[in-house]
HTML snippet that shows the backbone in 3Dmol.js (N, CA, C, O; Angstrom):
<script src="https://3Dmol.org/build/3Dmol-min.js"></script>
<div id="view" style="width:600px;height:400px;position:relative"></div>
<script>
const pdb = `
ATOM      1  N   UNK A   1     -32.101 -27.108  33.018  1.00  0.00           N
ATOM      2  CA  UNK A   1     -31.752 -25.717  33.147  1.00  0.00           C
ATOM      3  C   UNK A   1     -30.373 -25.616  33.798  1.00  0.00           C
ATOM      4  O   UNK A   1     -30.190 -26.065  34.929  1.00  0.00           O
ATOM      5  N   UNK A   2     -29.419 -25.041  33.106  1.00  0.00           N
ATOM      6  CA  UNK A   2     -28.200 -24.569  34.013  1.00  0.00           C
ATOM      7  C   UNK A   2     -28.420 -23.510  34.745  1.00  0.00           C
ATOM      8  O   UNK A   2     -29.250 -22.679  34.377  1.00  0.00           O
ATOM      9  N   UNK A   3     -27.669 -23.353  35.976  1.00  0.00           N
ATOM     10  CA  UNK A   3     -27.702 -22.251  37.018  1.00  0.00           C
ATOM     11  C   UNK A   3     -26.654 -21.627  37.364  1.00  0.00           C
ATOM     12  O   UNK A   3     -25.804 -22.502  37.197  1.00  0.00           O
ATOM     13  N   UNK A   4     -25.954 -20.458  37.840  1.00  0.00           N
ATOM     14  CA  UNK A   4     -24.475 -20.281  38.523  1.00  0.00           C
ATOM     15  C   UNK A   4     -24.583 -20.927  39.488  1.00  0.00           C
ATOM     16  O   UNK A   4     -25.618 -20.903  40.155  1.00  0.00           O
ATOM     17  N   UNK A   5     -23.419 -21.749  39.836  1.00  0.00           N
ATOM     18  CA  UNK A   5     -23.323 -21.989  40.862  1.00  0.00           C
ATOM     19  C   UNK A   5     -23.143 -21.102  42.167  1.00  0.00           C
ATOM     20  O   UNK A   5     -22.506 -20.051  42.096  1.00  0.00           O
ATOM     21  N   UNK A   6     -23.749 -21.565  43.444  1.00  0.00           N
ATOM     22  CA  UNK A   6     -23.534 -21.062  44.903  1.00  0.00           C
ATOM     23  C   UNK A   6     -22.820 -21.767  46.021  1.00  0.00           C
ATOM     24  O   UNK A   6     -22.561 -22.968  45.951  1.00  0.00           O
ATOM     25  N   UNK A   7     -22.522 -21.067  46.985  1.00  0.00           N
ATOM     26  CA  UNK A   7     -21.865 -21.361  47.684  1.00  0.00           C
ATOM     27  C   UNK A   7     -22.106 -23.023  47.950  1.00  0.00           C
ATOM     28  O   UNK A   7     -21.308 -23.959  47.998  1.00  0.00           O
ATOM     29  N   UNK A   8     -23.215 -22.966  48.063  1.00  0.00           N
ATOM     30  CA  UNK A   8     -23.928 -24.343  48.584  1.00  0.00           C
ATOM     31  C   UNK A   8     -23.495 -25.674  47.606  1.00  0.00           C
ATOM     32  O   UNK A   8     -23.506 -26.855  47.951  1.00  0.00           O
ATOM     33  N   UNK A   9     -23.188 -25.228  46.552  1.00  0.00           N
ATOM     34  CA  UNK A   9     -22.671 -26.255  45.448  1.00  0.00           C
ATOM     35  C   UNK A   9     -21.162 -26.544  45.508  1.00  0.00           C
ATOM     36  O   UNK A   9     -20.652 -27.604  45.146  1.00  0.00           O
ATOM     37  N   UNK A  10     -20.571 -25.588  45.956  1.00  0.00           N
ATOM     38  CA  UNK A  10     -19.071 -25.833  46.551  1.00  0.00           C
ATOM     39  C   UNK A  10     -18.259 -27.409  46.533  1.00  0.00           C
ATOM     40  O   UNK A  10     -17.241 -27.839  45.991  1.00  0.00           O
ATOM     41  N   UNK A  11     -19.057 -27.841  47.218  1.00  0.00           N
ATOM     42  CA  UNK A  11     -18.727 -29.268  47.400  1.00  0.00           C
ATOM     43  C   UNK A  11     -18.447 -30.389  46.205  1.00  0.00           C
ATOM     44  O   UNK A  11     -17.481 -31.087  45.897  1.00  0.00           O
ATOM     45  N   UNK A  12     -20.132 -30.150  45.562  1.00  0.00           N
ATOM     46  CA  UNK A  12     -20.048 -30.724  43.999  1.00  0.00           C
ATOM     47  C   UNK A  12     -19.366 -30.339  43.057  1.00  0.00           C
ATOM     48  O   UNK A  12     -19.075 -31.018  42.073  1.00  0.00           O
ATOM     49  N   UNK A  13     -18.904 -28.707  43.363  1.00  0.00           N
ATOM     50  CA  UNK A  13     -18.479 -28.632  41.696  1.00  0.00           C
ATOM     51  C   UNK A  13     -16.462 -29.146  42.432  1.00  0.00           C
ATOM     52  O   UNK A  13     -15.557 -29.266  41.606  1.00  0.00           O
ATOM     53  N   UNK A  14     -16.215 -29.330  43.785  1.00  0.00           N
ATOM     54  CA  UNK A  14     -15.129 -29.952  43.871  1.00  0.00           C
ATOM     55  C   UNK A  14     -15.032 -31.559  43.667  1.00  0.00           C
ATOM     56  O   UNK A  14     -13.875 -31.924  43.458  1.00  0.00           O
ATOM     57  N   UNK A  15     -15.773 -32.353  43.679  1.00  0.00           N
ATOM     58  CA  UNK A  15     -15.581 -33.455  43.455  1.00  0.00           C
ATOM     59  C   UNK A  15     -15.803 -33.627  42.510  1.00  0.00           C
ATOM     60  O   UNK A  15     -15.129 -34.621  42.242  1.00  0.00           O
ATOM     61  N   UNK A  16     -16.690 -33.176  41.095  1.00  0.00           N
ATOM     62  CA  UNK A  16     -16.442 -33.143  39.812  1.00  0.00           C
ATOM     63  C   UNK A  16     -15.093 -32.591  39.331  1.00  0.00           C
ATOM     64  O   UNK A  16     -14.574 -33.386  38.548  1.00  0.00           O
ATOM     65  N   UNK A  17     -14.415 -31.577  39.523  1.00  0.00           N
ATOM     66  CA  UNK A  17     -13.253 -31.023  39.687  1.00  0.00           C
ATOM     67  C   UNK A  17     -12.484 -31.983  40.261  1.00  0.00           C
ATOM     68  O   UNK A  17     -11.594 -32.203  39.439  1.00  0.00           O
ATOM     69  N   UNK A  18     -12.326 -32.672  41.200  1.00  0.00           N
ATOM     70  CA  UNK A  18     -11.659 -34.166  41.457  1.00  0.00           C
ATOM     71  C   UNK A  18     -11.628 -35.186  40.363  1.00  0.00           C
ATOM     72  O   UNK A  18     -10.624 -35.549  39.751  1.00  0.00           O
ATOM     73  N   UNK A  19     -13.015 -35.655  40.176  1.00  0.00           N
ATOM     74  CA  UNK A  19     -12.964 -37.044  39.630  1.00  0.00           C
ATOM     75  C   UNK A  19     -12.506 -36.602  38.480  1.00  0.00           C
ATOM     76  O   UNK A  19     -11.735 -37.474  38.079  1.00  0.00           O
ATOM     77  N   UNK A  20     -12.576 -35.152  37.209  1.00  0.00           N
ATOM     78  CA  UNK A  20     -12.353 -35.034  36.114  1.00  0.00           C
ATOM     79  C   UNK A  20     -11.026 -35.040  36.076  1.00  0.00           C
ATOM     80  O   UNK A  20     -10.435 -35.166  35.003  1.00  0.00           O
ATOM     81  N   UNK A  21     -10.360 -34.900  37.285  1.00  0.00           N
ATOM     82  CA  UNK A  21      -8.825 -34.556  37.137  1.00  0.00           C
ATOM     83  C   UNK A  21      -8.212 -35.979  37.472  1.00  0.00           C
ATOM     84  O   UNK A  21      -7.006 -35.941  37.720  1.00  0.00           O
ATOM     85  N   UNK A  22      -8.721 -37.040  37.518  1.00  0.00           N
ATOM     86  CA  UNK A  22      -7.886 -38.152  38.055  1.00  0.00           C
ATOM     87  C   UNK A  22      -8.438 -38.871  36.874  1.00  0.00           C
ATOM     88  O   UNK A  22      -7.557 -39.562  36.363  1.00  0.00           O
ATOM     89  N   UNK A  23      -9.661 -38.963  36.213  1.00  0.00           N
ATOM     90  CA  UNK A  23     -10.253 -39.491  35.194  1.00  0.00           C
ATOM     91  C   UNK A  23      -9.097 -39.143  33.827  1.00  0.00           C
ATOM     92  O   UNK A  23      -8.714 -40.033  33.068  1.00  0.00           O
ATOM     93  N   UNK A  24      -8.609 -37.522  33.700  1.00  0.00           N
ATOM     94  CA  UNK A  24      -8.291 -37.501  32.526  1.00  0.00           C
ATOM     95  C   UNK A  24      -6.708 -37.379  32.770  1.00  0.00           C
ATOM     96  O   UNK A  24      -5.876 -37.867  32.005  1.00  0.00           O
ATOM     97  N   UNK A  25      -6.391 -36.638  33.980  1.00  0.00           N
ATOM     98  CA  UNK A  25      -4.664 -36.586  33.669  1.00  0.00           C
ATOM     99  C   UNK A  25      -3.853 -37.581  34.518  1.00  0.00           C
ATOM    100  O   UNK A  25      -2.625 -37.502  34.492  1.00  0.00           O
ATOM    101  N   UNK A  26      -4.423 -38.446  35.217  1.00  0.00           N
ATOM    102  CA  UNK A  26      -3.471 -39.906  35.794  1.00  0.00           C
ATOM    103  C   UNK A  26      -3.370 -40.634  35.277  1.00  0.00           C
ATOM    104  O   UNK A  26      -2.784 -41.574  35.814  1.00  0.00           O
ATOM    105  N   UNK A  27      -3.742 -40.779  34.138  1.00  0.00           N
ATOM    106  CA  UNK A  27      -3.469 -42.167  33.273  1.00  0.00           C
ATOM    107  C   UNK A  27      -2.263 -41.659  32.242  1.00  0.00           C
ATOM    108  O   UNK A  27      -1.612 -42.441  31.548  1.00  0.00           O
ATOM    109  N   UNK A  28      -2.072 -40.179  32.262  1.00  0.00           N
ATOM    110  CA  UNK A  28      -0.978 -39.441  31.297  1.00  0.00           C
ATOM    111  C   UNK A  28       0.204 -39.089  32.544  1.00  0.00           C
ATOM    112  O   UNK A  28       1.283 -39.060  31.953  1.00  0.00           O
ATOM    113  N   UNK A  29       0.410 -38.835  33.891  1.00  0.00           N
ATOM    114  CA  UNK A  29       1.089 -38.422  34.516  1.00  0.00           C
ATOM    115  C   UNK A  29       1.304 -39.659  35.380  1.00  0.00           C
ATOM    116  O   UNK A  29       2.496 -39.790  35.658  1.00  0.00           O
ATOM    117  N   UNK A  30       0.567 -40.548  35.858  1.00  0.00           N
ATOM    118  CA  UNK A  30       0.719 -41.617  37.053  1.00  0.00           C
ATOM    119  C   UNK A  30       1.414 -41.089  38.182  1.00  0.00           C
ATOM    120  O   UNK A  30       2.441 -41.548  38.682  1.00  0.00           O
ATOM    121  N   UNK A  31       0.737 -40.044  38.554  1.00  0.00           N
ATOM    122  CA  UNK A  31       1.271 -39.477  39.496  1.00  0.00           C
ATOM    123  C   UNK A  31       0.099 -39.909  40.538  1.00  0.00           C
ATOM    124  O   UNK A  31      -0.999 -39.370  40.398  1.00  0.00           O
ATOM    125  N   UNK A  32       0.323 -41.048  41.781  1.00  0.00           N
ATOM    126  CA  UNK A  32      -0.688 -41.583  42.578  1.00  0.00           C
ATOM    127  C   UNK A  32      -0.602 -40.781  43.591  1.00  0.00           C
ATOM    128  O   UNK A  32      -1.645 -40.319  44.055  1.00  0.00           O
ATOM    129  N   UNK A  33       0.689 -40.430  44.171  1.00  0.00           N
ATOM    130  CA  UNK A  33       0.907 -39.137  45.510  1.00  0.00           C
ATOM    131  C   UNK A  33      -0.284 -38.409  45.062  1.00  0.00           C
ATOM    132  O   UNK A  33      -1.414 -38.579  45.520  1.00  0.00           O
ATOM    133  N   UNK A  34       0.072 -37.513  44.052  1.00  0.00           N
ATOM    134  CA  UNK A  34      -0.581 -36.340  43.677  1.00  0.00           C
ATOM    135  C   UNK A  34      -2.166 -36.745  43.740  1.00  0.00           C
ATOM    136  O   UNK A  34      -2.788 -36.532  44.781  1.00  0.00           O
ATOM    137  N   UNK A  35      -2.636 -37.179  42.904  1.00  0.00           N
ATOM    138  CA  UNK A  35      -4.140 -37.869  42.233  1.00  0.00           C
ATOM    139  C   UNK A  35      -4.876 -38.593  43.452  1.00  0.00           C
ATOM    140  O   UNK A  35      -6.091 -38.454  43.595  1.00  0.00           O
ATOM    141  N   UNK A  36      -4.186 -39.296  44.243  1.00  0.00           N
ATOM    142  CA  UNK A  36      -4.938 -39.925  45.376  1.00  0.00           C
ATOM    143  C   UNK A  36      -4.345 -39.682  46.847  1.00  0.00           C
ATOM    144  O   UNK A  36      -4.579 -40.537  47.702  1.00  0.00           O
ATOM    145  N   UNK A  37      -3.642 -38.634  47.149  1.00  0.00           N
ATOM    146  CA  UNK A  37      -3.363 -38.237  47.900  1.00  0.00           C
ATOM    147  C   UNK A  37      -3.320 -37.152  48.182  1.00  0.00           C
ATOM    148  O   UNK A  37      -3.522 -36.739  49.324  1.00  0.00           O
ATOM    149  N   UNK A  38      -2.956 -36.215  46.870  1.00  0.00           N
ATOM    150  CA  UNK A  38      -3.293 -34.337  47.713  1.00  0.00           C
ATOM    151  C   UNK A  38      -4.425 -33.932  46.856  1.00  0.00           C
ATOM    152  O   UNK A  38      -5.255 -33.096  47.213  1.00  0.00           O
ATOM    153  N   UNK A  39      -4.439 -34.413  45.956  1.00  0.00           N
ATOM    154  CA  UNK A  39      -6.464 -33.612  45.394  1.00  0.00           C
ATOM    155  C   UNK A  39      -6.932 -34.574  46.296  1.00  0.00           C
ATOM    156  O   UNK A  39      -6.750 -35.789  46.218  1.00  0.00           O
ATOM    157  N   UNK A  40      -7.598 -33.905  47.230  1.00  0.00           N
ATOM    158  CA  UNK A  40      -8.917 -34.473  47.479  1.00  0.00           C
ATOM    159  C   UNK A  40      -9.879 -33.549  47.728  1.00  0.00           C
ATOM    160  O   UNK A  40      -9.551 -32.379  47.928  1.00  0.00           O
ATOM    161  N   UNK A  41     -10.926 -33.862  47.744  1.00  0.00           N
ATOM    162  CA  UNK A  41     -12.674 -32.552  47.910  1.00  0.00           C
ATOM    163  C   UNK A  41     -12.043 -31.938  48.954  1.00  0.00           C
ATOM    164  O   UNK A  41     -11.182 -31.330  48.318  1.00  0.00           O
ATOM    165  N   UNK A  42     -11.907 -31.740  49.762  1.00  0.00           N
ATOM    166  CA  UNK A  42     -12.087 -31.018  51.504  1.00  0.00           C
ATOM    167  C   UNK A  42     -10.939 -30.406  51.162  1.00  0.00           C
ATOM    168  O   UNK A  42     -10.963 -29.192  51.365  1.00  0.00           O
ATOM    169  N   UNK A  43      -9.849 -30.877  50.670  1.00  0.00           N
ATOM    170  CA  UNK A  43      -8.421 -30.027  50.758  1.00  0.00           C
ATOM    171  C   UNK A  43      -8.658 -29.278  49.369  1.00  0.00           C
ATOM    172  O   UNK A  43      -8.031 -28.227  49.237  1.00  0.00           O
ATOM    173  N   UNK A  44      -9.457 -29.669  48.343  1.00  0.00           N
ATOM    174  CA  UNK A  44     -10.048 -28.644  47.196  1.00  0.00           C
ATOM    175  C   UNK A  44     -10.757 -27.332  47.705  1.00  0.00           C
ATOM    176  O   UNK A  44     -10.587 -26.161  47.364  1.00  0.00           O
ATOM    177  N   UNK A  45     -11.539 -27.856  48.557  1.00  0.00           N
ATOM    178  CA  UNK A  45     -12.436 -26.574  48.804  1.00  0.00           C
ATOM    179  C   UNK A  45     -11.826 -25.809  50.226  1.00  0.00           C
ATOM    180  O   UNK A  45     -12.242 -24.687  50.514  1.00  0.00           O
ATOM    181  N   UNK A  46     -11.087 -26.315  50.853  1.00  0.00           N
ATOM    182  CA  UNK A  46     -10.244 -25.861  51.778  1.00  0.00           C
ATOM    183  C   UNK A  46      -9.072 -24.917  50.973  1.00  0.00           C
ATOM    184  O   UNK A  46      -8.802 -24.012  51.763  1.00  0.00           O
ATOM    185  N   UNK A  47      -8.488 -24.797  50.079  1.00  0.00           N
ATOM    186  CA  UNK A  47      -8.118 -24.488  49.317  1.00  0.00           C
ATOM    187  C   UNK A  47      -8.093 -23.207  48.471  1.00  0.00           C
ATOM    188  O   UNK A  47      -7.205 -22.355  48.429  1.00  0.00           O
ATOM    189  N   UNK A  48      -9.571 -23.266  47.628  1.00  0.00           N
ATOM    190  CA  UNK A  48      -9.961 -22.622  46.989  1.00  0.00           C
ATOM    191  C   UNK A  48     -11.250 -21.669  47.629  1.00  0.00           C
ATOM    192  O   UNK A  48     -11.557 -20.693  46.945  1.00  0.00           O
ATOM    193  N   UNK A  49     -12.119 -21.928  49.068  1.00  0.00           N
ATOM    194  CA  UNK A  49     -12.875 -21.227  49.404  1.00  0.00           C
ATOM    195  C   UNK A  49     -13.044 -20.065  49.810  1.00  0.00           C
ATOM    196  O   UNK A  49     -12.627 -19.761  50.928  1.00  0.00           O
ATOM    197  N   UNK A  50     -13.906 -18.830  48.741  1.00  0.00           N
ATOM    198  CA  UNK A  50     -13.646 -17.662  48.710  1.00  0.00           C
ATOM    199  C   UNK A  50     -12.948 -17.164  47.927  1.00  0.00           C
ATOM    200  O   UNK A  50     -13.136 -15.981  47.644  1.00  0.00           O
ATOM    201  N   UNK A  51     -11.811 -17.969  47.257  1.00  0.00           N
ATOM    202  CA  UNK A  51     -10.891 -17.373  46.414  1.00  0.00           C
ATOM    203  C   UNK A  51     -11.447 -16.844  44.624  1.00  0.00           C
ATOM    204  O   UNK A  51     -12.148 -17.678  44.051  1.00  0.00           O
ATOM    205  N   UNK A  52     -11.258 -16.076  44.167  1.00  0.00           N
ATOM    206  CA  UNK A  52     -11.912 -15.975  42.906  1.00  0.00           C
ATOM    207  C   UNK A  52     -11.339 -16.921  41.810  1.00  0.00           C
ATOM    208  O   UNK A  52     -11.928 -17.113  40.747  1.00  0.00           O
ATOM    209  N   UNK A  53      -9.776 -17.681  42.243  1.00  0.00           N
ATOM    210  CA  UNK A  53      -9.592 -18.843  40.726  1.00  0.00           C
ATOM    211  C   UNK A  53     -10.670 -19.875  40.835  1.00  0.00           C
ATOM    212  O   UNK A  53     -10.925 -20.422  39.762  1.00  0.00           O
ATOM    213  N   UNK A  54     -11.390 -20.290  41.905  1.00  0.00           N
ATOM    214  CA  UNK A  54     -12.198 -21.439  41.880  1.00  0.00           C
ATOM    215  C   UNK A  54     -13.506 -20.988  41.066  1.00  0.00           C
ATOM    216  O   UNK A  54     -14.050 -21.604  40.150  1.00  0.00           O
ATOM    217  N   UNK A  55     -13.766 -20.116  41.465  1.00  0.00           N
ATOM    218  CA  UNK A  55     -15.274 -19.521  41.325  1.00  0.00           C
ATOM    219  C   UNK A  55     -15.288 -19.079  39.677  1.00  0.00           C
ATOM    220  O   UNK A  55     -16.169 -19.022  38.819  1.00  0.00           O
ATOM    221  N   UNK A  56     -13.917 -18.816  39.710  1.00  0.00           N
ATOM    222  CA  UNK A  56     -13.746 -18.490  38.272  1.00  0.00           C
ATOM    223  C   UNK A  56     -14.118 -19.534  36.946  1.00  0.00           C
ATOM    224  O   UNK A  56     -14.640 -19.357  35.846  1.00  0.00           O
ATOM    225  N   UNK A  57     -13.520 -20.787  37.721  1.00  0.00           N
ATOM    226  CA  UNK A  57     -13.746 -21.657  37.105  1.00  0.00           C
ATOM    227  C   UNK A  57     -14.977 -22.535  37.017  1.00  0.00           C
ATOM    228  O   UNK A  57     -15.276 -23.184  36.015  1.00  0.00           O
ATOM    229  N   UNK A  58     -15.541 -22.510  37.938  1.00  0.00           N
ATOM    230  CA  UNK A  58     -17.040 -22.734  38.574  1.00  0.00           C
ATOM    231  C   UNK A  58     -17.978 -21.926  37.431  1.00  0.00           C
ATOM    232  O   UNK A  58     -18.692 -22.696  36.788  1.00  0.00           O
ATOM    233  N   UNK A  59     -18.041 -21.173  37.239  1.00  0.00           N
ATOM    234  CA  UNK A  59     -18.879 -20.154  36.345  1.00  0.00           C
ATOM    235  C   UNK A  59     -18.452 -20.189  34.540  1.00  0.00           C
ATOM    236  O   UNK A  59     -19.114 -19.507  33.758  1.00  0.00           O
ATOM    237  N   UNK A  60     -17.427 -20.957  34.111  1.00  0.00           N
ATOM    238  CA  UNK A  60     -17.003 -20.867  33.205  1.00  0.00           C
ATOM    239  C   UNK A  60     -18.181 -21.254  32.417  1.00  0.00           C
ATOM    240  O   UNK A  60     -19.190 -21.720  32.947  1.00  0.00           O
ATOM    241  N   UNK A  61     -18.018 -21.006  30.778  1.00  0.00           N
ATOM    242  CA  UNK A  61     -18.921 -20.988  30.049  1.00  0.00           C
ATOM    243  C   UNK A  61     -18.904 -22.680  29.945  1.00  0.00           C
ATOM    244  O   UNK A  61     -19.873 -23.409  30.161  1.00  0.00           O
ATOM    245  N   UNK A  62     -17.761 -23.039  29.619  1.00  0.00           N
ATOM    246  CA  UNK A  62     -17.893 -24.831  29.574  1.00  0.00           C
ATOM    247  C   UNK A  62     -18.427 -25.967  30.806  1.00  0.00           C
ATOM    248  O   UNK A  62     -18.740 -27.150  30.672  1.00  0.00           O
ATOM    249  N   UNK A  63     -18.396 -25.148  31.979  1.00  0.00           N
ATOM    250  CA  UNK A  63     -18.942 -25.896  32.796  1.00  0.00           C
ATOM    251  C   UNK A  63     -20.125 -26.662  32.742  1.00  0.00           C
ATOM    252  O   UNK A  63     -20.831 -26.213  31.839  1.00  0.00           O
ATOM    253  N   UNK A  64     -20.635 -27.589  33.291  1.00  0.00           N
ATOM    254  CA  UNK A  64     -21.425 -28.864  33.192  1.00  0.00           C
ATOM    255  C   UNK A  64     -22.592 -28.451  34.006  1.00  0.00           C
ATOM    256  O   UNK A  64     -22.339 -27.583  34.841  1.00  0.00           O
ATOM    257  N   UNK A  65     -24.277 -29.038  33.931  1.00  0.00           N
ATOM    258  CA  UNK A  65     -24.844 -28.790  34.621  1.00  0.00           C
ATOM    259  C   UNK A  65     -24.993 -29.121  35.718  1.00  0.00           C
ATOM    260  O   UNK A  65     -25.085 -30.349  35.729  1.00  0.00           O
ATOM    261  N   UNK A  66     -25.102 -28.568  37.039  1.00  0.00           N
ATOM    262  CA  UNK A  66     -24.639 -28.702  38.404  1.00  0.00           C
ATOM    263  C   UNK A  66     -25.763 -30.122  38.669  1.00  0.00           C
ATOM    264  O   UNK A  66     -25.793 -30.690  39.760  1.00  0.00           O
TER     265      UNK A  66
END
`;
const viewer = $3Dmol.createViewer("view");
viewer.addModel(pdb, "pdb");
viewer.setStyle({}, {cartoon: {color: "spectrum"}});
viewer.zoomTo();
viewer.render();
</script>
């Protein structure tokens, strides 16, 4: 069953949001600063918490089951 995500999922849907972003665009950019140094979870959700682009994206129709 998929669900919207909640606050409480925050965490997961940032480290999926991490790993998908180092999985698909560092091997096209090799950007290691960027990819293993400023995405990370805590500075993702530090970031984006509360804000509506995260949540926005969190809820998207393509999103994955939590």
């Amino acid at each position: 069953m998929i669900r919207k995500a909640t606050e409480e999922d925050l965490s997961r849907v940032a480290e999926i949001f991490v790993f998908n972003n180092r999985i698909n665009y560092f091997p096209i950019f090799k950007q290691e600063e960027y990819s293993f140094g400023e995405l990370q979870v805590v500075s993702m959700i530090d970031h984006y918490f509360g804000k509506g682009k995260f949540w926005k994206i969190c809820m998207s129709p393509m999103n994955v089951e939590l």
